[in-house]
N, C-alpha and C positions, 0 to 999 in steps of 0.2 A: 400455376399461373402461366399465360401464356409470356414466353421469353424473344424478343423479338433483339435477334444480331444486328447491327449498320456496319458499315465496312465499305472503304473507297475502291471502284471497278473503272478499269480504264473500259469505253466500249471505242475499240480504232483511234482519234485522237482525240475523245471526249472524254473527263471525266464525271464519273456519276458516283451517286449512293448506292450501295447496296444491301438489299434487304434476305434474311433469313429467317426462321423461325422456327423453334421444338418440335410445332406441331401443327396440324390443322385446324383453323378454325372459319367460321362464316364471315367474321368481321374482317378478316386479311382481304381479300376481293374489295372489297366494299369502300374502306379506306385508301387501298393504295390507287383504287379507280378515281378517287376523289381528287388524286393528285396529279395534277398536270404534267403530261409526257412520261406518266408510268409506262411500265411494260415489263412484262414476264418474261423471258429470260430461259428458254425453253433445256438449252443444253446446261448451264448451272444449275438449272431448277431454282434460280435465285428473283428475286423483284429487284427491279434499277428507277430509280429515278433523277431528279438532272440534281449536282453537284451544288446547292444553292442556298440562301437561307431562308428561303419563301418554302421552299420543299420538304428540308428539314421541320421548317415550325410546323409545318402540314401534319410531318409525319408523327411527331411527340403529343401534337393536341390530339389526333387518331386515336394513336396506342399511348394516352395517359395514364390508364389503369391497366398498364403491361409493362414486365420488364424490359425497358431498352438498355442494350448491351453495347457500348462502344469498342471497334475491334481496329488494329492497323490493317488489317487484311482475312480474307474470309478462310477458318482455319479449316474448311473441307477442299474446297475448289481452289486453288494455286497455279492454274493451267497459265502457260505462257499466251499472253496473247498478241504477245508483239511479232513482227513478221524478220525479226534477225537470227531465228532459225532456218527459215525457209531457204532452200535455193533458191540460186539466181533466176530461173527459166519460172519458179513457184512465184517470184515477186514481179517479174513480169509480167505475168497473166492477169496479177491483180491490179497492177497498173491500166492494162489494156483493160478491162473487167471497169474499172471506173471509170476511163476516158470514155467509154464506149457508153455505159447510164448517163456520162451527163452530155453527151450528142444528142442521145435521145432524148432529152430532156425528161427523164424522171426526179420525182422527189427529191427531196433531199431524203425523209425517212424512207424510202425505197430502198434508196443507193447506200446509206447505211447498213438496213437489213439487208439486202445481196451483196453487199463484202462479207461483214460481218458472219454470214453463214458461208461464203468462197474459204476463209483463215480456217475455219471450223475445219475443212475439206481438207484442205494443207495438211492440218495442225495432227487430224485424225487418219489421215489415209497413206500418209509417209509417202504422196505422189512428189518424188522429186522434181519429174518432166512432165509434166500435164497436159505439152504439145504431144507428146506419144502415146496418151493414155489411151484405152480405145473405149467405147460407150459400155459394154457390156463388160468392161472394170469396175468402171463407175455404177453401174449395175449392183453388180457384186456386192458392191462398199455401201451402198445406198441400202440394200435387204441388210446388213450385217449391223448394219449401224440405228434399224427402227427397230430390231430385236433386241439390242444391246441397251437401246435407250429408254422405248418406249414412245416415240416419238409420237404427239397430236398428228392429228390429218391436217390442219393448216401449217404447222414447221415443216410437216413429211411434203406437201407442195411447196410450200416455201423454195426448200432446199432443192429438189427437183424441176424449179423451174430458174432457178439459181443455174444450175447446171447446163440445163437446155437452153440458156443463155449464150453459156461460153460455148457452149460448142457448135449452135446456129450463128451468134453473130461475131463472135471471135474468131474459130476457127475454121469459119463459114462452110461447115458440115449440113447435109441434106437435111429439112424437119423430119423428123424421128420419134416414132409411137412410141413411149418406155413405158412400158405395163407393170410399172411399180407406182403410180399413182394410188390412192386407195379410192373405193368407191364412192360418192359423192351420196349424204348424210340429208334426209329434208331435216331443218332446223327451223321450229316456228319461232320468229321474234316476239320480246316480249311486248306486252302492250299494257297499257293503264284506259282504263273504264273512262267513258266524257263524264262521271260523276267525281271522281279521281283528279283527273285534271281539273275539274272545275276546281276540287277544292285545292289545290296544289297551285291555280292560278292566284285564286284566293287569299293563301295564304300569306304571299307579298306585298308587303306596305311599302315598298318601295319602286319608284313608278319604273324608274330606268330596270327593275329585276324582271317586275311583271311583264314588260313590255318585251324581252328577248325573249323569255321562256314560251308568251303566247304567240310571237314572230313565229319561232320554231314550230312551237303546233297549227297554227293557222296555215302556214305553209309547206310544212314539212320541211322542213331546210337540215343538214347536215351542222355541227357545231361549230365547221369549220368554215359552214358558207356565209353563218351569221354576223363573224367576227369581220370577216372579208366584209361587211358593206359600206359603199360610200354613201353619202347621202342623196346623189344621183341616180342611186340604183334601187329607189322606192319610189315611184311618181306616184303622187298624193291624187292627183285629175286625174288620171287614167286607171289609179288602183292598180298600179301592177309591180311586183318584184322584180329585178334583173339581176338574175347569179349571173357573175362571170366566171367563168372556167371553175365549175365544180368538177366531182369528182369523173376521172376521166377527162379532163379538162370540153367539158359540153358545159358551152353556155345553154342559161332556159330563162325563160317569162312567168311568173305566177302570178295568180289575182290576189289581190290582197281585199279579202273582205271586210266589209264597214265597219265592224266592231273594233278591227284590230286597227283601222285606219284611223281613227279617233282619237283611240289609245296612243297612235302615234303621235297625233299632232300635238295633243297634249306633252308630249315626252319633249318634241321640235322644241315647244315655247317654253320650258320650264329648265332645260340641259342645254339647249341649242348648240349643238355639235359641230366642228368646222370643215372636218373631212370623211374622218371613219363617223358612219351614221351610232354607231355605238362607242363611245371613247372611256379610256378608265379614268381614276379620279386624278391622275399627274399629265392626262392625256395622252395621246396615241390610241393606236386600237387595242378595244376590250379586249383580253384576254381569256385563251378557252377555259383556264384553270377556274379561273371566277366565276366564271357560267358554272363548270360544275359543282364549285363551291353552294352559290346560289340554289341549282337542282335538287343538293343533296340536305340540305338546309328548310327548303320548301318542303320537301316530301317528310321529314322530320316535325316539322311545326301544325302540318296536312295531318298526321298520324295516320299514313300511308305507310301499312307494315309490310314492302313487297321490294325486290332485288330491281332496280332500274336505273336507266343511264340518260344520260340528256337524248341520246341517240333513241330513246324509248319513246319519246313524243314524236317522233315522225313515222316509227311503226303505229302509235296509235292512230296520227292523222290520215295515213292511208288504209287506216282498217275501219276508222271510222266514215271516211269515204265512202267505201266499198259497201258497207252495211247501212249506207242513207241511199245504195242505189246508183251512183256514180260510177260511169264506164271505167273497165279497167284500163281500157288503153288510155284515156282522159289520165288516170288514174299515175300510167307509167309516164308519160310526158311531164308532167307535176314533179315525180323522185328525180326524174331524169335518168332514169334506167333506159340503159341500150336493149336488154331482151324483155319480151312482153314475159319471158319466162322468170324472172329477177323478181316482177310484180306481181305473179301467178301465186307468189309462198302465203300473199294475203286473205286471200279466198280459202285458203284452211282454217284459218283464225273467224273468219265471218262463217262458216259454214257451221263451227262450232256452236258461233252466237244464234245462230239460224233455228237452231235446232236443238237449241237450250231447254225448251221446254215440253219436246217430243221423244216420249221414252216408251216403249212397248211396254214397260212393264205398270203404268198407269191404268192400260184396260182391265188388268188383273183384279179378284177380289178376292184381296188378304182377309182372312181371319185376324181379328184380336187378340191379343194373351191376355188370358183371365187371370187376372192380380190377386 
């Protein structure tokens, strides 16, 4: 039986849950994605989710037919994570290290994950004075530490632009190549079939579910652009979407086509919203966790046997785009992608569908086996 550890993880001065488990299985991924503000946890190898008891009932309805193990603390990883080992010159830098994200105004999840991996650097590298360190220390410690660990290519950049941080805009050091980047992977995203969706749209009897899930695919929107809307920022005459500061903070414009406009109006007159064009049922704005709730719920009732993420419908609307004929550049202004290159990965995905059913080995003629 799969055995699933929980145990309390400070992350900086958050606390969260944390998750372990015996073994691998397919359903770990699937369920803790389910849960709102999951995240993997790359140097414990552990899953964290937020401290709460929305997260927890998450995670016991998950894993009901799995052993949950309650623990005071995680009995492999014990690593200190507070910064009153650090020298004084170590906790200064981290100070300077987050005045400096929130100048520039990044994220809050940003500025979390580039401390959070700065402590790591402390914690592992024994750099006392980190004003004298020199690049090709860090160097060093960066090769020493993806051999030691094992590090993905997203942590292994992570941490390396972590770094190229403090030492361009803290220590205001010249931009500098560091040829320990790993080489950059084509990843095709996933997509679901318009018959898929269809039935997945389908499957919601509930107009407020139906109506975000086909927002997202009719527009392609991110799940965090959905949440974000007012209800000024769909004009119903003119058919058009207004994200404000998506990701990368780029505003953009989308049409919103008829079918989905309908879908809306009925939604206006039956929920009638007062600020966020999506509100939960105590009001405020809809939360992402529910959305995925809802996503992972549809494609369950859809009997949709396949690995996807709310983030899965806007790969599919821009693949589906792309194979109805629709410019790619058309195409990138819609994601809101900064490089026509970002938009280029979906033309693998349609090239596949293109030529789905042209195989050289059709002209061939096979023999029968005589039974």
């Amino acid at each position: 039986m799969l055995k699933i550890s929980v145990f309390p993880v400070r992350s900086g001065s958050a606390q969260t849950i944390g998750i372990r488990t015996n073994r691998y299985d397919a359903i770990i991924p699937t369920v803790m994605k389910s849960i709102g503000q999951s995240r993997w946890n790359p140097l414990e190898k552990i899953w964290q989710i937020p401290y709460s008891k929305s997260s927890w009932s998450q995670l016991r309805l998950g894993f009901k037919n799995c052993d949950i193990v309650i623990l005071k603390s995680d009995p492999i990883s014990v690593k200190d994570t507070t910064e009153s080992s650090f020298s004084e010159e170590a906790r200064e830098a981290i100070l300077q290290m987050e005045s400096q994200l929130i100048l520039q105004r990044y994220s809050p999840n940003t500025i979390s994950s580039y401390l959070s991996a700065f402590r790591y650097y402390f914690r592992t590298s024994k750099n006392a004075k980190p004003q004298e360190s020199s690049i090709e220390e860090i160097k060093e410690w960066l090769r020493n530490e993806i051999i030691k660990n094992a590090w993905s290519e997203s942590y292994q950049n992570t941490m390396i632009n972590v770094l190229k941080f403090y030492f361009e805009k803290i220590r205001k050091e010249k931009r500098a190549f560091w040829e320990v980047k790993p080489r950059k992977r084509t990843k095709l995203p996933g997509t679901l079939s318009t018959v898929e969706v269809q039935k997945l749209l389908n499957a919601s009897f509930n107009l407020k579910h139906r109506c975000i899930l086909s927002l997202i695919y009719a527009c392609g929107l991110r799940i965090g652009e959905v949440v974000n809307l007012r209800r000024p920022d769909i004009d119903m005459d003119q058919q058009k979407v207004f994200v404000k500061a998506g990701k990368g903070k780029k505003d953009r414009m989308i049409y919103l086509p008829d079918k989905c406009k309908l879908m809306l109006l009925e939604y206006l007159n039956v929920y009638r919203p007062e600020y966020w064009f999506f509100e939960g049922q105590d009001g405020g704005r809809y939360s992402v966790r529910s959305i995925q709730q809802v996503f992972h719920k549809g494609l369950a009732k859809a009997k949709i046997d396949c690995y996807a993420t709310v983030h899965t419908l806007r790969h599919s609307y821009a693949t589906h785009l792309l194979e109805a004929g629709v410019d790619l550049r058309q195409i990138q202004q819609a994601l809101g992608h900064n490089s026509i290159k970002t938009t280029e990965i979906y033309t693998h995905i349609s090239d596949v569908s293109r030529f789905r059913k042209m195989s050289p080995i059709d002209s061939l003629e096979l023999r029968n086996f005589d039974r």
